[in-house]
DRENLOFI-408152 format. One record per residue (C-alpha): residue number from 1; residue in one letter; x, y, z. Coordinates in nm, 2 decimals, padded with zeros to 4 digits. Each point is the difference from the previous one (the first is absolute). Layout:
    i  aa       x       y       z
  NUM   A       X       Y       Z
...
REM end
This chain:
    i  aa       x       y       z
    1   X   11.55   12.93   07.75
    2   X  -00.39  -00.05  -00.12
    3   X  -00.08  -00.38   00.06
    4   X  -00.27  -00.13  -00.33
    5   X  -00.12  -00.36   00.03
    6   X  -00.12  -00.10  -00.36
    7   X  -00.25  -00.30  -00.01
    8   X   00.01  -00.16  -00.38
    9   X  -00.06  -00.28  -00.12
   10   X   00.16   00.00  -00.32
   11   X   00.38  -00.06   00.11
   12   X   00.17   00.15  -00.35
   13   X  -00.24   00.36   00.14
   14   X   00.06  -00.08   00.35
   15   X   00.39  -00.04  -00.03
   16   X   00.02   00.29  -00.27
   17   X  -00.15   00.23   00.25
   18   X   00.22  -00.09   00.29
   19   X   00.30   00.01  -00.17
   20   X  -00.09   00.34  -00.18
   21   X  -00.16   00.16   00.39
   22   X   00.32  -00.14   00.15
   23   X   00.21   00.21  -00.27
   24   X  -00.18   00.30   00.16
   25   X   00.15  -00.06   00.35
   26   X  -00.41  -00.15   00.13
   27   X   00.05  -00.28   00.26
   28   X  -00.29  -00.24  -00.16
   29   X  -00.14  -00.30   00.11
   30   X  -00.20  -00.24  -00.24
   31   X  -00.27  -00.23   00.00
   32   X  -00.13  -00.22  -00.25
   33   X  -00.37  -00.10   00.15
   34   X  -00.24   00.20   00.15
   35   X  -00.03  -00.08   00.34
   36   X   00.35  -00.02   00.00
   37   X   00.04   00.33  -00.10
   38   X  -00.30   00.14   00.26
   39   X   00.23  -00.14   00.30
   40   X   00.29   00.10  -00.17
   41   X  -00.12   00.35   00.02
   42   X  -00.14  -00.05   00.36
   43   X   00.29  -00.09   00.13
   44   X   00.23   00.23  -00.18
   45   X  -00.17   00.32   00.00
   46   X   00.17   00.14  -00.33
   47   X  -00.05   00.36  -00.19
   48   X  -00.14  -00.12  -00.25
   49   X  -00.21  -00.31  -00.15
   50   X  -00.01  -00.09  -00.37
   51   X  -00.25  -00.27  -00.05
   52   X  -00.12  -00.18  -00.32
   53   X  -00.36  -00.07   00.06
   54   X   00.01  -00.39  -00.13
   55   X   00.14  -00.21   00.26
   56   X  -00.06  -00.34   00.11
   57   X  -00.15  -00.06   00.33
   58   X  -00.10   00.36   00.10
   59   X  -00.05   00.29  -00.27
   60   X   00.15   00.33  -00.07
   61   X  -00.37   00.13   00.10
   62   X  -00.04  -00.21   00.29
   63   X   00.34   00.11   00.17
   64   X  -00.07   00.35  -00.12
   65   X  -00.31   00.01   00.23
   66   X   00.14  -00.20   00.32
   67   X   00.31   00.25   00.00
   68   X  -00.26   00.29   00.04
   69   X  -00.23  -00.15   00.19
   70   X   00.33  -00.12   00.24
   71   X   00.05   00.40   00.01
   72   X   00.31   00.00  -00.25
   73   X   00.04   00.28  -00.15
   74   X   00.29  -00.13  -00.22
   75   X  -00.02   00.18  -00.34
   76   X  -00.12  -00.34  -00.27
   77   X   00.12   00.06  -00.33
   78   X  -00.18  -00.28  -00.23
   79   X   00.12  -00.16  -00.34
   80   X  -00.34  -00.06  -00.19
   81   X  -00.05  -00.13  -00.38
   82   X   00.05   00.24  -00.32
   83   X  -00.38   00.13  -00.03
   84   X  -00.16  -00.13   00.27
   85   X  -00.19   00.30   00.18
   86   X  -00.23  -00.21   00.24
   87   X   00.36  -00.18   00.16
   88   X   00.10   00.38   00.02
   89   X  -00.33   00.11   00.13
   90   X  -00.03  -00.33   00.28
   91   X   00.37   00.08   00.08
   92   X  -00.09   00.34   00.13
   93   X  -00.32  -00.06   00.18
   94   X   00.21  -00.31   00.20
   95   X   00.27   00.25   00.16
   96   X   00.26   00.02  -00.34
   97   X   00.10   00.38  -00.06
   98   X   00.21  -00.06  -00.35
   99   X   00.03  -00.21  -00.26
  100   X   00.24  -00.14  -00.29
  101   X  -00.18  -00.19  -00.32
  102   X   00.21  -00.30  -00.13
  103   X   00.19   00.01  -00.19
  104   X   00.17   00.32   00.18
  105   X   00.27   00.19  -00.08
  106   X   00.29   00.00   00.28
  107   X   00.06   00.33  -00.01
  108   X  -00.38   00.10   00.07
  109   X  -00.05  -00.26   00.29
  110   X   00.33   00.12   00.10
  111   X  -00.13   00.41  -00.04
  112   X  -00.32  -00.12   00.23
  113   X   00.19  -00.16   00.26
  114   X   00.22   00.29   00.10
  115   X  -00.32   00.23  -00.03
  116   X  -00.19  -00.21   00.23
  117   X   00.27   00.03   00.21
  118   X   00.07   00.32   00.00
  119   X  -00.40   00.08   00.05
  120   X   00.02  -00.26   00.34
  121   X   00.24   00.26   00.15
  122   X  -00.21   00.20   00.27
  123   X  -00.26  -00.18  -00.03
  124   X  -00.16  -00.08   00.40
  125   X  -00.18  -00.28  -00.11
  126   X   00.35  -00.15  -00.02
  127   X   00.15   00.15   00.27
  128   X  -00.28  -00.10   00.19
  129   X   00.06  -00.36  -00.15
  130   X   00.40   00.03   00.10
  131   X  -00.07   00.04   00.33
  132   X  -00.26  -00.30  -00.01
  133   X   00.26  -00.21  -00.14
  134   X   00.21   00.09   00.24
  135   X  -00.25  -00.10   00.26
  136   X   00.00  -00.35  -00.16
  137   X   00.36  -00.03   00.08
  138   X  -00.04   00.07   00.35
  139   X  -00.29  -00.24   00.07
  140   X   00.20  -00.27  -00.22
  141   X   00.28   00.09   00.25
  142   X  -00.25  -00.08   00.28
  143   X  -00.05  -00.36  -00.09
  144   X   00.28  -00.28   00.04
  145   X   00.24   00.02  -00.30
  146   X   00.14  -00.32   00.15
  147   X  -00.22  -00.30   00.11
  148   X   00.12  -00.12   00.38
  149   X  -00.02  -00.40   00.03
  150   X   00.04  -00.23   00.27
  151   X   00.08  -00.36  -00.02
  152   X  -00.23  -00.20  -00.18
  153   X  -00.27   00.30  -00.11
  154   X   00.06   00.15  -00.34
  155   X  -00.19   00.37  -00.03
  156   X  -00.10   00.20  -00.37
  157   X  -00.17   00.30  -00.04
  158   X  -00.14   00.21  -00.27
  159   X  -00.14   00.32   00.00
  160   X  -00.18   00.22  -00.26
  161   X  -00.17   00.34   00.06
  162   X  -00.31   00.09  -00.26
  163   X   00.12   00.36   00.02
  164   X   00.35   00.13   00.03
  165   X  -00.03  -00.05   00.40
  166   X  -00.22  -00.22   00.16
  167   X  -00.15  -00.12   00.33
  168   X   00.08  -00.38  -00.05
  169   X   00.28  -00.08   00.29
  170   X   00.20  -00.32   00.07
  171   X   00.29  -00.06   00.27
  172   X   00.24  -00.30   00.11
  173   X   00.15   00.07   00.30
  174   X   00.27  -00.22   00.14
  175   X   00.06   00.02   00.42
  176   X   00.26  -00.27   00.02
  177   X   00.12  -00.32  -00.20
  178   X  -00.29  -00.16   00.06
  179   X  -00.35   00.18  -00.04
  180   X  -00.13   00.23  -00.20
  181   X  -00.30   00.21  -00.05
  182   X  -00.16   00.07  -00.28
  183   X  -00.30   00.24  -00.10
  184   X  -00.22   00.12  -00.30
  185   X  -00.23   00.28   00.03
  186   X  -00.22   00.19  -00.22
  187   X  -00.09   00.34   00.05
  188   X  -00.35   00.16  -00.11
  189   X   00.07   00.22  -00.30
  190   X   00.27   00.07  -00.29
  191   X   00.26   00.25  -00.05
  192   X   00.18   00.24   00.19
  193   X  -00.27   00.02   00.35
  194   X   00.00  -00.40  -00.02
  195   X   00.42   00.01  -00.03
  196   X   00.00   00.22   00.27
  197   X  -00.19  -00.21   00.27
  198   X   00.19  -00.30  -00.16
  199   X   00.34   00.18   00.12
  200   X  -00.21   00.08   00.33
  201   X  -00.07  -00.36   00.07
  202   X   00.35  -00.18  -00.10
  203   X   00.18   00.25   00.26
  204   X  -00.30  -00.12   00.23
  205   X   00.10  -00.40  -00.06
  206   X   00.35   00.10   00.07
  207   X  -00.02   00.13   00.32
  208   X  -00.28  -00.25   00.10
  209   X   00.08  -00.32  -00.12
  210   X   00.26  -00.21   00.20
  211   X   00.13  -00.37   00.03
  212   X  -00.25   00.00   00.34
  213   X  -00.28   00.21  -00.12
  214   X  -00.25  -00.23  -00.06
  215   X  -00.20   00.06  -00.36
  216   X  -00.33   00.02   00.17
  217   X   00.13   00.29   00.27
  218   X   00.23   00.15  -00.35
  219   X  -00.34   00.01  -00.18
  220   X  -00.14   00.18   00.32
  221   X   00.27   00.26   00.05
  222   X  -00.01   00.13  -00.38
  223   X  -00.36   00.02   00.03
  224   X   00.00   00.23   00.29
  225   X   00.26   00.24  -00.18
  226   X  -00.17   00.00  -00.36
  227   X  -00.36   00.07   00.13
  228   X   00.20   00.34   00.18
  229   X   00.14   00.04  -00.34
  230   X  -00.26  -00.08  -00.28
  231   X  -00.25   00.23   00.22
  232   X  -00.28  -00.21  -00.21
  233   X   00.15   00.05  -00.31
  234   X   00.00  -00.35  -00.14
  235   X   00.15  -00.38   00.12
  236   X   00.31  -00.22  -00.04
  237   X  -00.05  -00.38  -00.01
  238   X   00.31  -00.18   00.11
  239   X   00.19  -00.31   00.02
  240   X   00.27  -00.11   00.26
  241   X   00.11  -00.31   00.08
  242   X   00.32  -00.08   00.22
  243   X   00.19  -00.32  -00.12
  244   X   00.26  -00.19   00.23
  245   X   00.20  -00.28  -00.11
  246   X   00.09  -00.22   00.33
  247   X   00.34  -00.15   00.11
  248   X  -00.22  -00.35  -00.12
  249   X  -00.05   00.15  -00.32
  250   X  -00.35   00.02   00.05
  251   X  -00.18   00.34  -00.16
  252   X  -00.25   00.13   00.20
  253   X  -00.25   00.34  -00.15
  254   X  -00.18   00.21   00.21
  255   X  -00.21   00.28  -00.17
  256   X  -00.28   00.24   00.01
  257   X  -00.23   00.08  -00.29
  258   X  -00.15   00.41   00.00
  259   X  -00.26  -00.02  -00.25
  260   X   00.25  -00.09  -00.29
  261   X  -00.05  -00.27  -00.26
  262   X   00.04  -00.34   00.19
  263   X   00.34  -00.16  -00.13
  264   X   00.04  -00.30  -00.14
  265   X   00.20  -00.33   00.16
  266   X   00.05  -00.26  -00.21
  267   X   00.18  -00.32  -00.01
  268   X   00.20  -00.13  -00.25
  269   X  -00.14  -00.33   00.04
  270   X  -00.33   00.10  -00.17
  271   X  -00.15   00.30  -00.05
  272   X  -00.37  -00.17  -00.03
  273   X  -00.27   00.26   00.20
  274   X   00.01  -00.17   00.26
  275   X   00.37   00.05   00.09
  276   X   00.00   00.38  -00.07
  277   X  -00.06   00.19   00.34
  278   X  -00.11   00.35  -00.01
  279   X   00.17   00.22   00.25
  280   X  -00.26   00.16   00.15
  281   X   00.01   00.05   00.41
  282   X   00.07   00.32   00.18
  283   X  -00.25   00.31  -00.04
  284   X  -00.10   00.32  -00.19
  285   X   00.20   00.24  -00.22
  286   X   00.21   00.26   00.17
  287   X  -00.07   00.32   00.08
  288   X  -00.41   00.02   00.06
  289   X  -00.06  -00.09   00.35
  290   X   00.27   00.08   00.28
  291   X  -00.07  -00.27   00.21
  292   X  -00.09  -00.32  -00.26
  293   X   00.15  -00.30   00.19
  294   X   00.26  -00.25  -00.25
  295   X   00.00  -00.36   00.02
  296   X   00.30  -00.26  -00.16
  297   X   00.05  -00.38  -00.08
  298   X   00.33  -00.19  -00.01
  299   X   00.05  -00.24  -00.28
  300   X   00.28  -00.26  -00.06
  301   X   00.19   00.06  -00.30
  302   X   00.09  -00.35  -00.20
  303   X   00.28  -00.01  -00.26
  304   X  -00.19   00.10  -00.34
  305   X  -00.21   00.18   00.15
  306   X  -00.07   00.32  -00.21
  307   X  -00.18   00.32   00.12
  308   X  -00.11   00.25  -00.25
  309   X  -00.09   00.42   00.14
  310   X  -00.13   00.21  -00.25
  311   X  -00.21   00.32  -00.04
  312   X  -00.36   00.08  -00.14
  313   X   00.16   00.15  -00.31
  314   X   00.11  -00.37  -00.13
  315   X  -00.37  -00.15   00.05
  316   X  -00.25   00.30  -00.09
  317   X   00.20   00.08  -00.35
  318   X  -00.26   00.01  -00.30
  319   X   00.05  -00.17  -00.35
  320   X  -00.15   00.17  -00.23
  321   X  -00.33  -00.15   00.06
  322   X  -00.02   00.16   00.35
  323   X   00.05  -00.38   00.14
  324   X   00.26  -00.01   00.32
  325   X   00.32  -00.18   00.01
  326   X  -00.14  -00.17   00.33
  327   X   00.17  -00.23   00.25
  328   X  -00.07  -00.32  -00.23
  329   X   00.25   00.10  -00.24
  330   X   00.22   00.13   00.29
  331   X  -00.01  -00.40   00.09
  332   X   00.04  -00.08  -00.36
  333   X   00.33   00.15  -00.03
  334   X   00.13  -00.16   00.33
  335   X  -00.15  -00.32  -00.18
  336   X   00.21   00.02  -00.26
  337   X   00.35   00.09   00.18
  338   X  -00.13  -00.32   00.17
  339   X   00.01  -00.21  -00.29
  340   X   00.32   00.09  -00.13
  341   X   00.18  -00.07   00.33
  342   X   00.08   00.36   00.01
  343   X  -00.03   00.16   00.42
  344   X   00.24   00.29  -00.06
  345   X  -00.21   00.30   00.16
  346   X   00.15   00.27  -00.23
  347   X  -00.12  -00.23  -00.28
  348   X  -00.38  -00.03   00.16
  349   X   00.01   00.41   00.04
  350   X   00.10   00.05  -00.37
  351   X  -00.23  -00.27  -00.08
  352   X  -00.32   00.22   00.14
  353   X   00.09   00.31  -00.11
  354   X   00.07  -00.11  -00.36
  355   X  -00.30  -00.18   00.00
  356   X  -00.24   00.29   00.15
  357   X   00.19   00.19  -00.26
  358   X  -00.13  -00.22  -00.28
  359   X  -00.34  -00.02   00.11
  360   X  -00.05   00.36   00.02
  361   X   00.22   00.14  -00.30
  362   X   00.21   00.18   00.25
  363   X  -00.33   00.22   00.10
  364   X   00.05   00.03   00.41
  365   X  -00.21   00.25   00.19
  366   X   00.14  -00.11   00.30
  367   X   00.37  -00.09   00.13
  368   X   00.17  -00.33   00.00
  369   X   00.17  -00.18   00.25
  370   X   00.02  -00.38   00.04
  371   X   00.26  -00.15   00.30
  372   X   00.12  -00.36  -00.02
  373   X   00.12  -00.22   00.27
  374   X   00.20  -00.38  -00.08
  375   X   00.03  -00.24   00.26
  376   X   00.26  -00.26  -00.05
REM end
């Protein structure tokens, strides 16, 4: 069964054309805003897309070009006004390879769909797509599907590659009822050679990681293997940090910082500059030179305490002015949660994302992945 996601706006048009594509025996899948509809069609991986091209938040144009510039090769079949040649002619040049005018006759957007169809049998582009989303589903596979928590710490996670795969990795891994460790990484690249050292490095944390390892000697250890398997072909920066809750309820972090973005602790009893702490101690990014040394630092956890990991995808996204999402309004948004009383991690991770999301127009060049720790 062929799977269509429609993205209208219009909800007389965009039920009519469910309905009527459902009739046909198409599993579809609908959307009524743009970007929306662009993750809708990230996620889902359908046949086909038919897209009007005026939508609220992100345009028919707009997620024409990110689809093709993400590599989808998803035939775009765009609903354009009666008459209007230049929509017809910007659809095209954006990535669209058909088009309906409103109003359309059922039968002929019907006539198109199964010839588009029909034409996307064969083709390698797609095949070569199919296997790439099939790649997704093994990396997704790769990362925990179920968060691991110990008493007291509350973990979220989010992750979003630019491309159909992506070098972006996070873990949580639990070695009894009491500790956990927990690591971000970012791998230098995109697509399918970034996935593939991504894959490389989480069976690497597996097998090195333990409740004794400490993250300094953990940070050492993957080092030595990824410069023997990179061969100077680019760098990882990486996260871990080990967390134990005690038999006195006191939390106690340990971690190591490879060259990644410095975290961000927080307490919830302010979160003025001066009680943000940037996690910053340990050493260089993995996988240049064999023999770089590690250092770590222990910190107390406190109950509000919240620690925030993310990736350079969430703070070097463009509006369309070219300006950067930044760490201030990284801060902002953790400013916020702050005011409303609200520490739920998952809440703090959607929080990011949707606001990167905003800022940008949905326009990522670079993968997403933001990690949230609670403290209670």
């Amino acid at each position: 069964m062929n799977r269509i996601v429609v993205i209208e706006d219009d909800p007389a048009i965009l039920r009519g054309l469910a309905d009527n594509l459902r009739s046909q025996s198409y599993d579809v899948s609908t959307a009524d805003d743009g970007a929306d509809g662009y993750n809708l069609v990230r996620r889902e991986q359908p046949d086909l897309v038919i897209l009007d091209l005026s939508l609220p938040t992100m345009n028919g144009y707009e997620i024409c070009r990110q689809l093709r510039r993400n590599g989808m090769a998803t035939p775009i079949l765009m609903l354009t006004a009666q008459g209007e040649e230049f929509q017809r002619v910007e659809g095209f040049e954006a990535g669209a390879d058909d088009y309906v005018t409103k109003p359309f006759s059922l039968l002929e957007l019907l006539g198109r769909v199964r010839a588009i169809l029909r034409r996307s049998e064969g083709r390698s582009d797609l095949a070569s797509q199919k296997e790439l989303d099939e790649a997704r589903h093994i990396q997704e596979r790769l990362l925990p599907s179920d968060i691991p928590r110990i008493s007291g710490i509350r973990i979220a996670a989010a992750w979003r590659p630019a491309r159909l795969v992506g070098g972006d990795y996070f873990d949580v891994l639990k070695f009894d009822a009491n500790t956990v460790g927990v690591c971000i990484a970012d791998v230098c690249g995109k697509g399918m050679p970034a996935a593939m050292m991504m894959a490389n490095l989480q069976a690497t944390v597996k097998t090195t990681a333990t409740v004794r390892t400490r993250p300094r000697d953990v940070c050492a250890a993957i080092n030595r293997i990824m410069c023997s398997n990179m061969a100077s072909h680019g760098f990882i920066s990486f996260f871990y940090a080990l967390i134990e809750t005690r038999a006195d309820n006191i939390k106690e972090m340990t971690y190591c910082n490879a060259g990644h973005n410095p975290p961000i602790l927080s307490h919830r009893s302010s979160i003025a500059s001066e009680s943000l702490r940037w996690l910053d101690c340990g050493g260089g990014v993995l996988g240049v030179f064999e023999l770089w040394s590690y250092e770590e630092e222990q910190i107390s956890l406190q109950s509000g305490d919240r620690l925030l990991m993310y990736t350079d995808g969430i703070t070097e996204c463009r509006d369309a002015k070219g300006e950067e999402f930044g760490e201030g309004r990284v801060t902002g948004v953790m400013h916020g949660l702050e005011k409303a009383n609200n520490d739920c991690p998952s809440a703090l991770t959607q929080a990011i994302i949707d606001a990167a999301t905003q800022f940008s127009s949905g326009n990522f060049e670079d993968d997403l992945t933001v990690v949230a720790i609670s403290v209670d």
